[in-house]
N, C-alpha and C positions, 0 to 999 in steps of 0.2 A: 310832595306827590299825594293825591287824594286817596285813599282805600276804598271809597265809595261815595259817589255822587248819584243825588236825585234832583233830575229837574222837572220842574212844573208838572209833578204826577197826577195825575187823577185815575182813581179805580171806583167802578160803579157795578154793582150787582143786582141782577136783572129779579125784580119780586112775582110770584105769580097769586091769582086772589082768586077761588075758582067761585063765580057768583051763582051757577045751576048744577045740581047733584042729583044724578038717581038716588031716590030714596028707596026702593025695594028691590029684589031681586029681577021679580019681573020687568021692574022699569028701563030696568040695565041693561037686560036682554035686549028690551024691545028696542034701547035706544042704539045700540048695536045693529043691529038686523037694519037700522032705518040708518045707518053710518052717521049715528049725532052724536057730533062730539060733544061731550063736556066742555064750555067754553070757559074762557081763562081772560080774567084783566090782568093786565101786564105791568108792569113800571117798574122805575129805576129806582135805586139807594145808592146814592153818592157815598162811598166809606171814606174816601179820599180825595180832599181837591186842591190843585195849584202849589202841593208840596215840593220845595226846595231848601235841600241842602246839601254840604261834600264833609265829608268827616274825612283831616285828612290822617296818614299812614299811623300806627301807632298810639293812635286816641281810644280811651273809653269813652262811649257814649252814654248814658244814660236816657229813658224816653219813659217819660208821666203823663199824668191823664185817667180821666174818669171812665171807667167802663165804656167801651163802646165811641171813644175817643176815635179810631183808628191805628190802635198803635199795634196791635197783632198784623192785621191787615199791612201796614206799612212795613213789617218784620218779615212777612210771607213775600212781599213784592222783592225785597231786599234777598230774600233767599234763592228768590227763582221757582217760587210754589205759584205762586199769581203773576201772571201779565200785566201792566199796566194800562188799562183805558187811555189815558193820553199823558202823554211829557214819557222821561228817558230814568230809566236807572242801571248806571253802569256799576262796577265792584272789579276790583286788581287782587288777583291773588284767589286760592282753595276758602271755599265758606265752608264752617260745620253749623250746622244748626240745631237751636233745644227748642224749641216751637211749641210741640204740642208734646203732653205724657203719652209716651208709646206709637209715636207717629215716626211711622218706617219700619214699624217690628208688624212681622206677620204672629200673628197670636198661633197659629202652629206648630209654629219653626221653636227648634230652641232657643236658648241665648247663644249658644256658641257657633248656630247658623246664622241668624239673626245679626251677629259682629261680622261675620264676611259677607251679608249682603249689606250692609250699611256701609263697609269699608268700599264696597265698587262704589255704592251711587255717591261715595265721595270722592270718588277717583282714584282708589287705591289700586293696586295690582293686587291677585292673591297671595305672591310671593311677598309682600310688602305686609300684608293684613297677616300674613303665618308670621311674621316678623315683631308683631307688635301682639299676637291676642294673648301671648301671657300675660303683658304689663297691663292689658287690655281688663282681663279676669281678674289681675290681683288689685287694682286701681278699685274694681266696682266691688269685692272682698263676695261675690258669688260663686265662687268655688263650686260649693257644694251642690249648687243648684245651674249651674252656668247649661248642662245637658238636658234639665228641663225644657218644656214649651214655658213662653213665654205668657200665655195665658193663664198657667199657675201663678203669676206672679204678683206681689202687689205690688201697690202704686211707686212705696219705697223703694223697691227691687227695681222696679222699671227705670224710675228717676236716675238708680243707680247705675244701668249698664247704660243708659244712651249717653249721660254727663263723660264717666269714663271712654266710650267708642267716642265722642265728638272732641273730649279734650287730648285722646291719644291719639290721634290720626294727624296731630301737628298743622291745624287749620292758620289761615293766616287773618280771615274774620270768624268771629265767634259770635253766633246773633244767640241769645237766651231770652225767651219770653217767660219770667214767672216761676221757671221749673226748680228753681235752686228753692222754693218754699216748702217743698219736700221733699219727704227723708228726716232722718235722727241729728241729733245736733253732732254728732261724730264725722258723719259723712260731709257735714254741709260745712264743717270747717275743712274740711278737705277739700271741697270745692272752692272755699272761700282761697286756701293755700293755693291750687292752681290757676287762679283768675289772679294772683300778685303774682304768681308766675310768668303768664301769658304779657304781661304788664312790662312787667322788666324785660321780658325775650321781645318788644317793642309789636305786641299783635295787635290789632284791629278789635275793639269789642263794641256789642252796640247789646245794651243792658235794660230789659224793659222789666221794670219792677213799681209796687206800689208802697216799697219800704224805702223811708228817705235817706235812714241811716247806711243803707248799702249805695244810696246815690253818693252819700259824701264821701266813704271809702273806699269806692272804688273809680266813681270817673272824675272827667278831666272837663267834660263840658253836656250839658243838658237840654235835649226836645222837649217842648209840651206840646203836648197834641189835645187839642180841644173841638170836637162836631166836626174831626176828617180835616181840621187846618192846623199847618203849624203855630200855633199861637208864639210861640217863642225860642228863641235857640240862645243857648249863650255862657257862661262861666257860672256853676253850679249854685250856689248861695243866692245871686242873684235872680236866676230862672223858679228855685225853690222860694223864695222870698214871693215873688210873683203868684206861682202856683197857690200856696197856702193860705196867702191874702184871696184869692180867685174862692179857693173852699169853706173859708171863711162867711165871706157874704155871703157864701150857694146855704152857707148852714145856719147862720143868722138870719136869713130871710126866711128857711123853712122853720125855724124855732119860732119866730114872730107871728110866722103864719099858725102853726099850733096854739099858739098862747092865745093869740085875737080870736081864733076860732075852736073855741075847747069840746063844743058838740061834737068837730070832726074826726077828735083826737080820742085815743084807747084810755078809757078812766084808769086810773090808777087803782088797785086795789086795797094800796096804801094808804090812803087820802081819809082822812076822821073829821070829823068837826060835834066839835060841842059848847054846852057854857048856856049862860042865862040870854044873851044875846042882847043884855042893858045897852051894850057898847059892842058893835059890830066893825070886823074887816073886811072893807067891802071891795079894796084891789090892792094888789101887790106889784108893783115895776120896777125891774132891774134896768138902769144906767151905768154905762164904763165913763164918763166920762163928756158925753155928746150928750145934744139935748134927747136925740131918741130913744126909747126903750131897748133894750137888746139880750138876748138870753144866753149869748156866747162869750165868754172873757178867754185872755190870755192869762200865763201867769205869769203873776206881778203887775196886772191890770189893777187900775181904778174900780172900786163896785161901791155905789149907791142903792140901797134895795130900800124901796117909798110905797109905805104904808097907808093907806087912806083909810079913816073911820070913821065910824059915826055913833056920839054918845046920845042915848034917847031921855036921858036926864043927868042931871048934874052928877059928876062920879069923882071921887076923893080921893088920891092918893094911886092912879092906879097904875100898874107895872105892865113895861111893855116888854116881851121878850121875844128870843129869835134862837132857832138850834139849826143847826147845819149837816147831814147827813150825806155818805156817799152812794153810791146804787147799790152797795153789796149792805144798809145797813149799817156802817160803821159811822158810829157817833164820832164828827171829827170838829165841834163847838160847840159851844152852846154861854147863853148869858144872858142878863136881863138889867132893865134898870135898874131896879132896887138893888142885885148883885153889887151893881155900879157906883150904888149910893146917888142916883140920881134920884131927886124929888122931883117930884109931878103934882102940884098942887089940887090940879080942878082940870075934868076935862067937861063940856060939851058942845054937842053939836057935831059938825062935819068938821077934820081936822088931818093933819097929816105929819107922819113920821120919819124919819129918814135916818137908819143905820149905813154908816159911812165906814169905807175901807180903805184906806192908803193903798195899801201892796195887796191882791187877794193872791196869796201863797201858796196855793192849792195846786198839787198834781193835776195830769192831764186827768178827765172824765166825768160822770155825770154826777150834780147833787141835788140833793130836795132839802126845802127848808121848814121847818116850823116857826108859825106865827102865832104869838099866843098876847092878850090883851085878859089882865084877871087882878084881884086885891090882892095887899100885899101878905095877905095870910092865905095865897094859892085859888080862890076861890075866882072859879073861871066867866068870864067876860064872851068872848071867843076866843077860843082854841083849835087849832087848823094844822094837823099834821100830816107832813109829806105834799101838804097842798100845793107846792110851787114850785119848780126846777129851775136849773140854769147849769150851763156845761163848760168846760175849761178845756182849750185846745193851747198843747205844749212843745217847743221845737223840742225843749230833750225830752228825752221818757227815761226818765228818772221814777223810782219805785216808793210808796208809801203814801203819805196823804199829804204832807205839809213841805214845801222847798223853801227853809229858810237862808234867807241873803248869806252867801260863804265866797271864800273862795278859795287857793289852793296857795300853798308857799312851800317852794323848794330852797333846801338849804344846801 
């Protein structure tokens, strides 16, 4: 048995653009007095189209997607806050919903009015809500404040009484858009303890978050919603595999786009260059592996970073080095040939270099490299610091700089 079915939905919200304005007082009047309206272009924003699917009883859902995806929009239709433009969404059994921070609380009311008007428009009786607002109060640990107005409150406070009023009211779907990201890490394992709750008591949950690791902990099957369509539904590792590949190339493409076009991009205030300039670096391109350029790696990707120079007279012996930096500044390599004991006999002319990496081991985030061309008594050629980035995108997030090959043995 389904807990909630969507068929072929579509939701559109009507835009207005107003193209003629009084601009002064008088104009306003006048345009008044002379019944002119301010007129208005109109048109449509499809948020949502041709979406299906049936989550059935007992499922957590999880639902991804990039800002503006659709997936609030699809959560509100799911609750019964929006209507659907066209197709059907049906739902069996009491929904509580965490939608918006403080959406349902009158900013007047106290908290502890505020719990018996939230407990009707969930269907409670008020004999049923007298029943429940202690465990109700001790759940959200606001005691001391519960007879405040609600507009003393902060954000934390608030996340706090509506999570506690939607998880005590015994709902049989639970829609959460985003809200468990705040609050203090005390409360949000509390939250986390009633959603493996809700799990085992066999509840309906449909989980809209941008944290992967609560997708893998918590559900059972995963929506991607991408420009208002279902791009994908399906067993979580899978759909996430999809997804991340999908942000990958959104973020690969805009690094490329940066790098081709560095007029467009914010200087770095980092970025140094010196040296006699005998022997010049005149580009730098990161490869994983493919013949194209690319500025995004995984970890434990392939990295080729290819040097191109040019010597303006014959040059003896001369050292080519590379350091590796993270965005906070943390020196996390650095080497050179001569370190290496690589000899370089003679270099001139146009010519090309190529520091090769098996595994790049590097935590998820951003780094900058130095490139440096100088004799082997330091004496600088070109020298290019912070000149060049490239970014590491990681399933785990694992802490520190370096993820050396491990693995784990129980005995």
């Amino acid at each position: 048995m389904h807990a909630i079915k969507v068929e072929n939905v579509s939701k559109a919200f009507r835009l207005k653009k107003r193209y003629k304005q009084s601009t002064t007082l008088k104009s306003a009047l006048i345009n008044t007095l002379r019944r002119q309206r301010v007129a208005e272009e109109e048109r449509q924003f499809w948020a949502l189209r041709g979406v299906s699917f049936d989550v059935p009883k007992g499922t957590t859902i999880g639902m991804i997607g990039s800002n503006g995806s659709g997936k609030s929009t699809l959560l509100k239709l799911l609750a019964g806050i929006h209507r659907p433009t066209s197709g059907h969404v049906s739902t069996n059994g009491r929904i509580s919903a965490l939608i918006e921070l403080g959406a349902g609380f009158h900013p007047e009311f106290t908290g502890r009015e505020n719990i018996y008007v939230n407990g009707i428009i969930l269907g409670l009786s008020r004999k049923q809500i007298q029943e429940r607002i202690d465990d109700i109060i001790h759940f959200s640990e606001l005691e001391e404040f519960i007879d405040n107005p609600v507009k003393t409150y902060s954000s934390g406070m608030y996340m706090r009484l509506a999570f506690s009023i939607a998880a005590t009211v015994d709902p049989d779907i639970l829609l959460i858009d985003e809200i468990l990201a705040v609050g203090d890490a005390t409360f949000q394992r509390k939250c986390q303890n009633k959603l493996n709750t809700f799990k085992a008591d066999g509840k309906t949950i449909v989980l809209v978050t941008h944290d992967l690791s609560a997708l893998e902990r918590y559900c059972d099957r995963v929506i991607w919603m991408d420009h208002g369509q279902l791009k994908a539904y399906g067993d979580v590792q899978s759909v996430m595999q999809m997804y991340l590949e999908y942000v990958a190339d959104q973020q690969r493409a805009n690094l490329l786009e940066e790098h081709e076009h560095p007029e467009q991009a914010q200087e770095s205030s980092r970025k140094r260059r010196w040296g006699s300039r005998e022997v010049e670096i005149n580009q730098v391109e990161f490869y994983n592996g493919s013949p194209h350029p690319t500025y995004l790696f995984k970890t434990g990707d392939k990295m080729t970073i290819e040097i191109d120079y040019k010597a303006y007279r014959p040059v003896y012996a001369p050292v080519f080095g590379i350091g590796i930096f993270r965005d906070d500044e943390t020196f996390c390599y650095g080497t050179n040939t001569n370190i290496e004991k690589i000899h370089i006999p003679r270099i001139e002319g146009a010519g090309k270099v190529k520091f090769c990496v098996d595994h790049l081991d590097l935590t998820e985030g951003k780094y900058f490299i130095d490139i440096a061309v100088h004799l082997e008594d330091g004496t600088p050629f070109d020298y290019q610091t912070r000149a060049y980035s490239f970014e590491v995108m990681s399933l785990i997030k694992d802490i520190g700089i370096y993820r050396p090959s491990h693995r784990w043995e129980f005995a």
